[in-house]
C-alpha positions as CSV (number, residue, x, y, z in Angstrom):
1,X,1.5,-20.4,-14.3
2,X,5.1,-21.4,-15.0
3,X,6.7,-20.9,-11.4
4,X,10.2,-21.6,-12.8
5,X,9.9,-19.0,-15.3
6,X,8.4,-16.3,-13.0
7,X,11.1,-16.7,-10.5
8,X,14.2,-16.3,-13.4
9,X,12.0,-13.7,-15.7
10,X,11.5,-11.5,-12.0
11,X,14.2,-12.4,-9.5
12,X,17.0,-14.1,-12.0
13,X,16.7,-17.1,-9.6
14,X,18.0,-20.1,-11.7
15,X,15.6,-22.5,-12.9
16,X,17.4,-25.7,-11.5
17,X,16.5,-24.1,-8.0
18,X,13.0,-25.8,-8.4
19,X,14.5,-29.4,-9.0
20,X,12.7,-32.1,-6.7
21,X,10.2,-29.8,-6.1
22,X,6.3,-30.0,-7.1
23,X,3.7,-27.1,-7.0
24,X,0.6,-27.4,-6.2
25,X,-2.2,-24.3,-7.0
26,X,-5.2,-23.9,-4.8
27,X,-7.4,-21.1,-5.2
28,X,-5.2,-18.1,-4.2
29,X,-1.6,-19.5,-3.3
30,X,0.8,-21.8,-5.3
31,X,2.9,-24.3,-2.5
32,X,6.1,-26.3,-3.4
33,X,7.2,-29.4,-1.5
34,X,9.1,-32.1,-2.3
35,X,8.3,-34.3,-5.6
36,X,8.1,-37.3,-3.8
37,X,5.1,-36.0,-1.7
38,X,2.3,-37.9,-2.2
39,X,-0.7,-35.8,-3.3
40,X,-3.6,-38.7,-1.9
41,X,-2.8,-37.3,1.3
42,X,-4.2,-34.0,0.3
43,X,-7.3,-36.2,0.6
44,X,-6.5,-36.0,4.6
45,X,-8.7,-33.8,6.5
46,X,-5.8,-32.4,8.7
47,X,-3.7,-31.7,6.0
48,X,-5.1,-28.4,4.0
49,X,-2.1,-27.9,2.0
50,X,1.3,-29.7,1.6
51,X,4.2,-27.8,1.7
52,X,5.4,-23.8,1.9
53,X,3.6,-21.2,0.3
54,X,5.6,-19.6,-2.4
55,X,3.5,-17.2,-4.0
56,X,0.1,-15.6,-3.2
57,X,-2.9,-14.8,-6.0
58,X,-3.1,-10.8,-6.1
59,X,-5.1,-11.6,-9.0
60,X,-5.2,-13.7,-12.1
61,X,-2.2,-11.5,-13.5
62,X,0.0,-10.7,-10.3
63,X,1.3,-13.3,-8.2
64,X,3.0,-11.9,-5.1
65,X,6.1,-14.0,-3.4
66,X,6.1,-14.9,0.2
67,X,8.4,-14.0,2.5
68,X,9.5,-17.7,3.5
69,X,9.7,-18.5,-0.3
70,X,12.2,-15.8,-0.5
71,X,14.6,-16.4,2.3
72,X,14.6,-20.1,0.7
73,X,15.6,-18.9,-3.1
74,X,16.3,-15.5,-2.5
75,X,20.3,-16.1,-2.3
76,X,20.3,-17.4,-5.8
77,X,18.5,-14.5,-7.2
78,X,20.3,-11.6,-9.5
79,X,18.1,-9.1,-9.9
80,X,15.6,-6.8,-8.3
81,X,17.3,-7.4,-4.9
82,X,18.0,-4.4,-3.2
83,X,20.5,-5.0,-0.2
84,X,19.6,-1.9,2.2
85,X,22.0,-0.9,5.1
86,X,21.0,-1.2,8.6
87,X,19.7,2.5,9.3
88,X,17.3,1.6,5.8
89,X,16.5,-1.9,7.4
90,X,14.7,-0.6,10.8
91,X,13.5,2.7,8.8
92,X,11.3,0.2,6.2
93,X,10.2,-2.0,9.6
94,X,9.4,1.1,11.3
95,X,7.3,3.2,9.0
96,X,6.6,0.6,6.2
97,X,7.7,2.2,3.8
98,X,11.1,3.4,2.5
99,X,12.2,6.0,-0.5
100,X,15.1,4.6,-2.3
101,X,16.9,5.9,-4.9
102,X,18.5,2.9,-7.9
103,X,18.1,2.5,-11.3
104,X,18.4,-1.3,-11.1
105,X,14.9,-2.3,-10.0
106,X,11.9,-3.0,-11.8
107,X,8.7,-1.9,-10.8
108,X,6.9,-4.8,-9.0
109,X,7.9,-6.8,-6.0
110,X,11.3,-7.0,-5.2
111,X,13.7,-9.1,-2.6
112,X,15.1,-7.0,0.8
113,X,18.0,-8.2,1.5
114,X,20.7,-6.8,4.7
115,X,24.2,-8.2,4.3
116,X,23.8,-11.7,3.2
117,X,20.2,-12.1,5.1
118,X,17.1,-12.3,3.2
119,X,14.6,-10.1,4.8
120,X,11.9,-10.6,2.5
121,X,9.1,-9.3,-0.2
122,X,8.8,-5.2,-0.8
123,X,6.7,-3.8,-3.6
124,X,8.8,-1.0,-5.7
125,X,7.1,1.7,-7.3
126,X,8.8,4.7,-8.7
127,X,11.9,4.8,-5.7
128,X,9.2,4.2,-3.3
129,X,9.8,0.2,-1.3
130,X,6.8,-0.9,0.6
131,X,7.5,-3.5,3.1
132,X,5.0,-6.7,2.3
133,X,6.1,-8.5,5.2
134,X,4.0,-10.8,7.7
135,X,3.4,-7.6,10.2
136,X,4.2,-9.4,13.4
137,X,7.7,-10.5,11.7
138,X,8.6,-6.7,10.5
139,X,7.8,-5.7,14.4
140,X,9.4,-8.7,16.1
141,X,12.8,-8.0,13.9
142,X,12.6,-3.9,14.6
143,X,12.3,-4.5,18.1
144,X,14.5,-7.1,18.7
145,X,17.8,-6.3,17.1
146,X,18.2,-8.8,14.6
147,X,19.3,-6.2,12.4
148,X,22.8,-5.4,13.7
C-alpha cells in the first residue's frame, strides 16, 4: 500500500508529512516510526512492533486510520474533516453516532475534529458519522469535560 498516497488521496494530508518516517506492515496494521529505527530489533522478543499504529486492515481493500495516527497528521489534513461544535462533540461520544448534514465529505472514514483538537476517526455514510474511537477514550472525554 502506498501510505503517502492514501493519506493525501483521503485526508489531503501532504505527502512530506511522512518524511523520516518508515512503515512497517504486519498482518493487519501498518506502524510508522522513525527511519533511523533499526528493524533487527524487531528480531527482539519484547518488542512486537516498532512504532505507532497508523492504520488498521479492515480488509485487503479498506484500511481504517487510528485515532493516534490522526491527532498526529490530522492538523495538516484538507479534506474530509468535519469540525463539530461542542453540543455535536458529546452527542457522537454519547450515543456513537451522530446525523450530520455537509456536502463536503466523502463516504469513508473521515477526521473529528472540535476547534483546533483532533478528536479522532468516524466512518461517514450518507449524513450519518459513526464514532470509531478506542471506547474507553470516547467515555473518558464525555465524562470528563475535555470538551469545553
Amino acid at each position: 500500500m502506498q501510505i503517502r498516497k492514501y493519506f493525501f488521496d483521503r485526508f489531503g494530508v501532504p505527502q512530506d508529512v511522512f518524511n523520516g518516517y518508515t512503515f512497517f506492515e504486519s498482518s493487519r496494521s501498518v506502524w510508522f516510526c522513525s527511519a533511523t529505527f533499526n528493524p533487527t530489533l524487531l528480531e527482539m522478543k519484547k518488542i512486537e512492533y516498532p512504532g505507532i499504529r497508523l492504520l488498521r486492515k479492515i480488509n485487503q481493500y479498506t484500511y481504517k486510520p487510528t485515532t493516534y495516527a490522526l491527532q498526529l497528521i490530522g492538523q495538516r489534513a484538507t479534506k474530509n474533516i468535519i469540525r463539530l461544535k461542542r453540543e455535536q462533540v458529546m452527542e457522537l461520544l454519547r450515543r456513537g453516532e451522530l446525523q450530520v448534514s455537509t456536502g463536503t465529505l466523502q463516504d469513508g472514514y473521515v477526521i473529528v475534529a472540535y476547534r483546533e483538537d483532533i478528536i479522532g476517526c468516524a466512518l461517514y455514510r450518507q449524513g450519518l458519522l459513526k464514532a470509531q474511537l478506542p471506547r474507553g477514550r470516547a467515555e473518558a472525554m464525555a465524562l470528563s469535560g475535555l470538551i469545553g
